[in-house]
N, C-alpha and C positions, 0 to 999 in steps of 0.2 A: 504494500500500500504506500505510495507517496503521496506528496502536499497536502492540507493540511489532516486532511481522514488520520494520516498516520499519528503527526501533531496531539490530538487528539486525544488517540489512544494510549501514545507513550505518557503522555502530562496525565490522564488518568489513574494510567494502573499504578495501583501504589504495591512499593516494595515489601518484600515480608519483613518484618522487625525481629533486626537480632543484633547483637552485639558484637563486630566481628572481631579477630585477632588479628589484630598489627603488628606491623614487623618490626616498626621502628620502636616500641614501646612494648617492654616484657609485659608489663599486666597496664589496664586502668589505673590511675590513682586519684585518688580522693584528694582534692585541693579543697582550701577553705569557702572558694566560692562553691563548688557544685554540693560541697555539705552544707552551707546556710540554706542554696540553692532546694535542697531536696527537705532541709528541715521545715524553710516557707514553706512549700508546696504539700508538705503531707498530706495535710487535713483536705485537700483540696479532692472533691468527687468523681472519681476518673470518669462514672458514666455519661456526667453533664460535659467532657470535654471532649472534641473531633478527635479524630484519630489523626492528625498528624499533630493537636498538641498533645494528646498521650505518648505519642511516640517520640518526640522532643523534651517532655516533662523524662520520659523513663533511659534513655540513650545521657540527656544533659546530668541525671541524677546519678547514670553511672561511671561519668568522669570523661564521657569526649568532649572533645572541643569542639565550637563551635563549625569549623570547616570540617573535622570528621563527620558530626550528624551534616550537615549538608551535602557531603559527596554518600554517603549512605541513603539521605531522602532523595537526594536527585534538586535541592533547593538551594537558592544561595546562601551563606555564612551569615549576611546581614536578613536576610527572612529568619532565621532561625533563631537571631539575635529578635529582630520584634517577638513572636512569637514566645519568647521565653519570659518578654517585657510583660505583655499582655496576661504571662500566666503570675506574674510575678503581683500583678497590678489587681490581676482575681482574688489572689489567697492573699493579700494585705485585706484587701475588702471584705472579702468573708470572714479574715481575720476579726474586723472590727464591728461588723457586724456583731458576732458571734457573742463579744465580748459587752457590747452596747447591751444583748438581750438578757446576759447573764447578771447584773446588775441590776 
């Protein structure tokens, strides 16, 4: 299939989510950012969120970098960077929500 049918197709089908191993880097490591990163986000309802910000919440929470999850989603570093903004910007909110009610 050429022009844009294929276009299309490719920008649709999303990738299976895995973690992959890299060569240049023996294991993931847990930096201060993707542990605050993943501490924000806990409480956060993975069902109320798309499947590619679960898949950026779970990938960012297990220590790649932002250009790793984007050559893996197939998106750019800076998409992945808003993205992360956005989820970060949810679970402050629902943070304080949560905390307004409890009071």
């Amino acid at each position: 299939m050429q022009g844009w049918e294929g276009c299309l197709l490719r920008r649709h089908a999303q990738p299976e989510l895995h973690v992959p191993q890299l060569k240049h880097r023996k294991k993931l490591q847990s930096t201060p950012k993707t542990v605050a990163f993943a501490a924000l986000t806990s409480h956060l309802s993975r069902d109320k969120l798309s499947e590619r910000q679960r898949q950026v919440l779970e990938l960012r929470s297990a220590g790649m970098t932002l250009a790793e999850i984007g050559v893996q989603l197939g998106i750019s570093s800076e998409r992945v960077r808003q993205i992360e903004a956005r989820l970060k910007s949810r679970a402050r909110a629902q943070k304080l929500t949560h905390k307004g009610a409890t009071r």
